[in-house]
N, C-alpha and C positions, 0 to 999 in steps of 0.2 A: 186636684188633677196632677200627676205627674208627667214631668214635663222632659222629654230625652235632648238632651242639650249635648251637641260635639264634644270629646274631653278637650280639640284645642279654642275651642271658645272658653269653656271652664276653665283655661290656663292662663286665658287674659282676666277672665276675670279677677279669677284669686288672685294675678300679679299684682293689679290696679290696689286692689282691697287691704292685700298684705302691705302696699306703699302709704296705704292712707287713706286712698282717694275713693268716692264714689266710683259703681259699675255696677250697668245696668244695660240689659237687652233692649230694645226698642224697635218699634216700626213692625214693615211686615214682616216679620222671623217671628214675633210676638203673636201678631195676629193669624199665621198659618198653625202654629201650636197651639193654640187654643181654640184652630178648625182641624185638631188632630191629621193636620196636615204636615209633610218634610219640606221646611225654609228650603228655598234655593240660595239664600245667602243669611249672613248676622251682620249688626250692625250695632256698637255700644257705644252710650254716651258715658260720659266719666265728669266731674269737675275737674280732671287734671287739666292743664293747657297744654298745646302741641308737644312743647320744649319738654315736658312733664312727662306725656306719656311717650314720648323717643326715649328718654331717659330711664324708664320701667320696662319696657321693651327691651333695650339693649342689654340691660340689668339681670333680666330673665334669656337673654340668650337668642330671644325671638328677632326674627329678620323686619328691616323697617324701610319701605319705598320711601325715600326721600323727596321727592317732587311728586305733587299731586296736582298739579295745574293751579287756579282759582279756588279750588275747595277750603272756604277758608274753615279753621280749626281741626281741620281733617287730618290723618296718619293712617296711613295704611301698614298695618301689620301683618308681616307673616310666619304663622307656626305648622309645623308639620306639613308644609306645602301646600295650608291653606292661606287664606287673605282673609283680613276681616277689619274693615272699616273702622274705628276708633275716632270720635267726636269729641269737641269738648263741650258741655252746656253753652245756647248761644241763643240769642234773639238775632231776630231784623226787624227791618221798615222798608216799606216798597215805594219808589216812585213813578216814574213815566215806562220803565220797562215791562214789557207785559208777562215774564216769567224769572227774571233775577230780580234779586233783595238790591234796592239805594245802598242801604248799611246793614251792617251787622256787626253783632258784640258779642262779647262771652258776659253768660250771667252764672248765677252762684248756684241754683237749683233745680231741679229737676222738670218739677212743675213750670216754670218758667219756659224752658226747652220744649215742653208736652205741649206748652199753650201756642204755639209757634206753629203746630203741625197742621195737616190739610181737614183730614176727615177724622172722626172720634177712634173708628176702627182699628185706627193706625199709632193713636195717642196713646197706648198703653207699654207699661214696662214691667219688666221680669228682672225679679234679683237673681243674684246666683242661689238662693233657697228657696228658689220656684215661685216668693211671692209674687202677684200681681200687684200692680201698682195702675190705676185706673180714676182718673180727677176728672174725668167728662162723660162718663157713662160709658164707654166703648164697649165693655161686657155686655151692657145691655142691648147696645145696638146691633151689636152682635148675634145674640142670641134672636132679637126679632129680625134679623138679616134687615136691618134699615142702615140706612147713609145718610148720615149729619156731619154738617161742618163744625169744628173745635170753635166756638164761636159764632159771631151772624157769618152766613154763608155768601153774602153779596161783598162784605167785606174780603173773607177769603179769597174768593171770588177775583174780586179786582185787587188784589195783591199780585196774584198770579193767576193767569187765564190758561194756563196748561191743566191746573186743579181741573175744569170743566170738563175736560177729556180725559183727565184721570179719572172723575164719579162715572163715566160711560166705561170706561175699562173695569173698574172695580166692580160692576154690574153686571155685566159680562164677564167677569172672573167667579166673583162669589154666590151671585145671583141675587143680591141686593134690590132693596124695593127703596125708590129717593123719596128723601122728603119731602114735603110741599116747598117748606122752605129752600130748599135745594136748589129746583127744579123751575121756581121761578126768579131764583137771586141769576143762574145761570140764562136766562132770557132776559134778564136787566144788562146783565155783565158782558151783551153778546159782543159790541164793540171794541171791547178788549181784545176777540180773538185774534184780529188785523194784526196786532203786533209779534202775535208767535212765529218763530220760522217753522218753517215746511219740517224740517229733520224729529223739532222736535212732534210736532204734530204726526206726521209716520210713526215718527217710534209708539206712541200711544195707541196710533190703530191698530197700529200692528199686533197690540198686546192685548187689545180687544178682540181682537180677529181670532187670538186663541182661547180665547175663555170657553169654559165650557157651558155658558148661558148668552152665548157670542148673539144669537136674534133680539135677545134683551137689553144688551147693551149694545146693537146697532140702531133699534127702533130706539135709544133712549137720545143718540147722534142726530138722530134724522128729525124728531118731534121736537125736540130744546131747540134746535134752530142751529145747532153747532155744524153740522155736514154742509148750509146752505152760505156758511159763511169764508172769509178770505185770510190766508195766512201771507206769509213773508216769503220772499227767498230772493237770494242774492245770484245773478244771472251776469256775465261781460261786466264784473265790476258794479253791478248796479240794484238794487233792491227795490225788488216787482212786486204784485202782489196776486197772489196765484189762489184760484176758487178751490177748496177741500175738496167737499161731494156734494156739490145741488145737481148731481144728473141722481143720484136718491129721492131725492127730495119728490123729485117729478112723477115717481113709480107709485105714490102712493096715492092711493084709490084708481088707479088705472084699473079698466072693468075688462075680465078676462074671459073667454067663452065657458059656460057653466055646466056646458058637457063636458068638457074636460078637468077643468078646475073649480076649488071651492073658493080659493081667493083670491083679492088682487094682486097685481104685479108686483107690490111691494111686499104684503104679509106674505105671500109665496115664497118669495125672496127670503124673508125671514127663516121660515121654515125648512127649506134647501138649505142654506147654509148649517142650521144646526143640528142638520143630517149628514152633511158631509164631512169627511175624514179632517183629523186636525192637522193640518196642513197646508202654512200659507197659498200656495201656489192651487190647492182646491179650493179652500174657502173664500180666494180674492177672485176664481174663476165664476162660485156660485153667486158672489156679489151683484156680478157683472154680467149674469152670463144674459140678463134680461134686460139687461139695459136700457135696449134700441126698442123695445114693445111700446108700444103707446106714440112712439116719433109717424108723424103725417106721409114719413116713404114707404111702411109699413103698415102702420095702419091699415085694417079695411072691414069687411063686415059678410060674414057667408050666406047666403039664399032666404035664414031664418034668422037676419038681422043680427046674428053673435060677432061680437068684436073677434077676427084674427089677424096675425102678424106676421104671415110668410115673411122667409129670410131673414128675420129679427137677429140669427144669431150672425150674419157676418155684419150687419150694422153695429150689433152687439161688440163685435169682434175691433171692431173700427175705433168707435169710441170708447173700451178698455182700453186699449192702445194708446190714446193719448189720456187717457186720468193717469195710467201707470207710469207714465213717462215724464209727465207734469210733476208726480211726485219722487222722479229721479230713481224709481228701481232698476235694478242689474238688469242689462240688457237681454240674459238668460230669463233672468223672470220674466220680463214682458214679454218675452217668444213665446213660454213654456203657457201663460195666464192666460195671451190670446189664443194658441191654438186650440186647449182646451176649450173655451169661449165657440170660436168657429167650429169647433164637432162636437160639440155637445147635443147637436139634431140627429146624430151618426147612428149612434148606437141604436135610437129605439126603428129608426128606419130600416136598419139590417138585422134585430130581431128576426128569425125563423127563417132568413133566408140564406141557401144555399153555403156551403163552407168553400167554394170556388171564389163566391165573391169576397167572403171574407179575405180570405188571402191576396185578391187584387189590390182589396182597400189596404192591408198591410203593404202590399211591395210598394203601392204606390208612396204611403207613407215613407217608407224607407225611400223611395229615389227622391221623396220631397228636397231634403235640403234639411228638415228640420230638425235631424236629429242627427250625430256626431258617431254613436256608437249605440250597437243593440240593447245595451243597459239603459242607455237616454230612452229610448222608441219603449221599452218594456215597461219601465218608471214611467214614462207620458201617459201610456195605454190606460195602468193601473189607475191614477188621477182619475183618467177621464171616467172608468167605470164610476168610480167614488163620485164625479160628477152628475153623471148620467141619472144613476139611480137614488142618489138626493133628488135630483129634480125631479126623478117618477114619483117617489114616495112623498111629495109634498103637491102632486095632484090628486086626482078624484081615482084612481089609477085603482084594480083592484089588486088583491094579496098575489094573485096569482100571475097577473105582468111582474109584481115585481120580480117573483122567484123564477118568470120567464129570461127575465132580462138578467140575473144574477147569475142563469145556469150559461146564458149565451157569454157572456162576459169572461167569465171562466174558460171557456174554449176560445176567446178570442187573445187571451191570456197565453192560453198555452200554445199557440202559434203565434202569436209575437214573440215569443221565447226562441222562436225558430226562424227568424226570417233576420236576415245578418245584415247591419246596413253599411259595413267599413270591413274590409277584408283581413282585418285584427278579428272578427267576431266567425268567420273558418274556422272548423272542430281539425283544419291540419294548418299547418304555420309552413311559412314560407322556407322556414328552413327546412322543412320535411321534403318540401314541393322541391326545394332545391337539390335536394340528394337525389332525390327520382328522377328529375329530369335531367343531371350531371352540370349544375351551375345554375346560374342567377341570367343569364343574358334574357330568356325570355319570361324571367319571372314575373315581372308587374301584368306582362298582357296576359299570361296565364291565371293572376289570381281574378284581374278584372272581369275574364269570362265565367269561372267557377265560382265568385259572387253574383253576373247574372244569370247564373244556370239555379244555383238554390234560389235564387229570389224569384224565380219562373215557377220552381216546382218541379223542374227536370231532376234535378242532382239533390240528393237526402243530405242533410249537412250535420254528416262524420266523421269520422276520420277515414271509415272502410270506401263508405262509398263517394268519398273526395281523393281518394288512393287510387281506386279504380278509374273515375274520370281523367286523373292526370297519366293515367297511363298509358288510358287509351285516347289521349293525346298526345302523350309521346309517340306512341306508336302511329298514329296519323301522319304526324309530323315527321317522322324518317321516314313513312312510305313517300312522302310528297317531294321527299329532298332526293330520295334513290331515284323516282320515277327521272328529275330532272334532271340529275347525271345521265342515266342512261339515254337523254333525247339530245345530250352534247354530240 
């Protein structure tokens, strides 16, 4: 297989090789090239030590960050105004921490450094002559899309307890099937996860969350017992300890009405999401969006004994609200996750009906508060379609709702494009408004009315016909002003 490698990774390479020293590609840069996939980064080990490869680096011209925090052996190199990580072969030993190494060393070979690593997939290395270098099977496991640990997996395991959340993410990245051994070293190792912080634990959902087999590696969170368990985080100086996701946990086998759906609350879940657009803010909305189904204020049962759960989504809405916020997302996210959440009932309700009411649900939107500018309200809209019809297309729903609800979406689209929520989003600018009316003194009250005249549906929002309403405001306006001189 050939293998298309940056020329300025190839530049570190040959620098390293031309010095002496070992260099060699590693990790996942290795493993997306041998899934004829494009690395998002490289990453090389070398036997040089730090001082070694600063030394070859500067030698070759290439730019060298000097401070890389605690990364020990590390050098971050830069050529052509890329960056690329530079290692030196190293072992460790873990003790009481449940994601950093006690110690660590520099050792003399390759294999050494391989045997250090998490999962086989990832234990592979690349010469600069395209060889593969492979001491744990990784090709193999690769090729059968399985996940083994470099080693026993309960030991990896309890070295570092972030690995756990890494084999769910890797799973949901590649589509990886785990191994027995895996999957029960990871239900030995659960008490481990107590010691990980929150930060790091987000950052790993996070990157599950984008996978494109993201149901596979959420059902892998939920079933290993990992989402039901407690991580870390430091709050007023003091280290808490905060639940992941056991509101999951609870969705599974929740019995859903069979006229509408074929599955439970949870494999539903499943489904929605890896239907929905790749996009944290959709796919943490399709998470969530069921949350509150199966909670006893909802709950209830219709004439022919089928479980329903009117209102599910502003309970839904509620309790996303504080998961997202327990794991400390941008305050814009949790707005944007829960509004989605709370109208995700919206859409299929106003299927077929009337484009009047459309439009009210829009202004109202816009005087909500919840969106800042017409871009925000457009961007939300868009989500929530990608929400919406995730959620239809993983009910009992037939072809033709969905391409019902896909055509209604689209028009609901193209008047949200029209409906302005901050008088920046006027097809005429205040400075125009200003010429016409001969100054600024009553401009604000003027723009404020010609944004509630288009947001009504009175006034078309263009340039012509926001030219003409301010005119024949102006002209209002000097008759009102003549009338009152004349009754001095």
């Amino acid at each position: 297989m050939d293998f298309i490698i940056p020329e300025y990774v190839n530049k570190i390479l040959k620098a390293l090789m031309l010095a002496g020293y070992d260099a060699y590609l590693v990790g996942g840069a290795v493993r997306d090239l041998l899934l004829e996939k494009e690395p998002e980064d490289f990453d090389i080990v070398t036997n040089a030590k730090p001082q070694e490869i600063v030394a070859v680096a500067k030698q070759a011209g290439f730019g060298v960050v000097e401070e890389l925090g605690q990364n020990f052996g590390v050098v971050m190199v830069v050529v052509d105004d890329n960056s690329v990580e530079i290692a030196a072969y190293r072992s460790e030993s873990y003790g009481e921490d449940a994601h950093r190494p006690e110690s660590v060393w520099y050792c003399e070979t390759l294999a050494e450094d391989l045997a250090r690593r998490d999962f086989t997939i990832n234990a592979i290395a690349l010469d600069s002559e395209g060889r593969v270098i492979d001491y744990f099977n990784g090709l193999e496991d690769l090729k059968n899309r399985e996940l083994r640990t470099v080693g026993e997996a309960s030991q990896r395991f309890a070295e570092d307890a972030l690995r756990m959340f890494r084999a769910c993410r890797f799973i949901s990245q590649l589509g990886v099937t785990c191994d027995a051994e895996v999957f029960a070293a990871i239900t030995e190792q659960l008490p481990r996860v107590s010691g990980l912080s929150m930060e790091r634990v987000r950052t790993e959902i996070n990157k599950l969350m984008k996978g494109e087999f993201v149901n596979l590696g959420l059902d892998a969170l939920v079933r290993s017992g990992l989402a039901a368990q407690l991580c870390r985080n430091r709050q007023k100086g003091k280290e808490i300890q905060i639940p992941i996701l056991p509101e999951l946990s609870a969705l599974v086998g929740v019995p859903q009405n069979p006229n509408f759906h074929s599955y439970d609350v949870w494999n539903h879940t499943l489904k929605a999401v890896s239907l929905g657009e790749n996009s944290l803010e959709v796919r943490w909305a399709l998470l969530l969006h069921d949350i509150g189904k199966g909670q006893p204020s909802v709950r209830g049962f219709d004439d022919e004994g089928n479980p329903t759960d009117y209102g599910h989504e502003e309970l839904s809405a509620r309790m996303a609200e504080k998961i997202l916020k327990r794991f400390q997302f941008s305050a814009n996210f949790v707005k944007r996750v829960v509004w989605l959440i709370a109208n995700h009932m919206q859409l299929g309700f106003r299927v077929g009906k009337d484009e009047l009411g459309t439009r009210r649900w829009l202004r109202k939107a816009a005087l909500s508060g919840a969106f800042r500018w017409n871009s925000d309200m457009q961007e939300a809209f868009a989500q929530l379609s990608s929400v919406c019809l995730a959620d239809l297309a993983a009910t009992n729903a037939h072809e033709q709702e969905i391409i019902t609800m896909r055509m209604y979406n689209e028009e609901l689209l193209r008047l949200a494009a029209d409906m302005p929520v901050h008088t920046s989003d006027l097809l005429l600018s205040g400075k125009q408004i200003a010429e016409i009316i001969g100054g600024k003194e009553s401009l604000p009250q003027l723009m404020q009315i010609l944004l509630k005249r288009v947001q009504d549906g009175t006034v078309e929002n263009s340039e012509e016909a926001l030219t003409e309403a301010v005119k024949k405001w102006q002209q209002r306006h000097l008759q009102y002003e003549t009338s009152a001189i004349d009754e001095m």
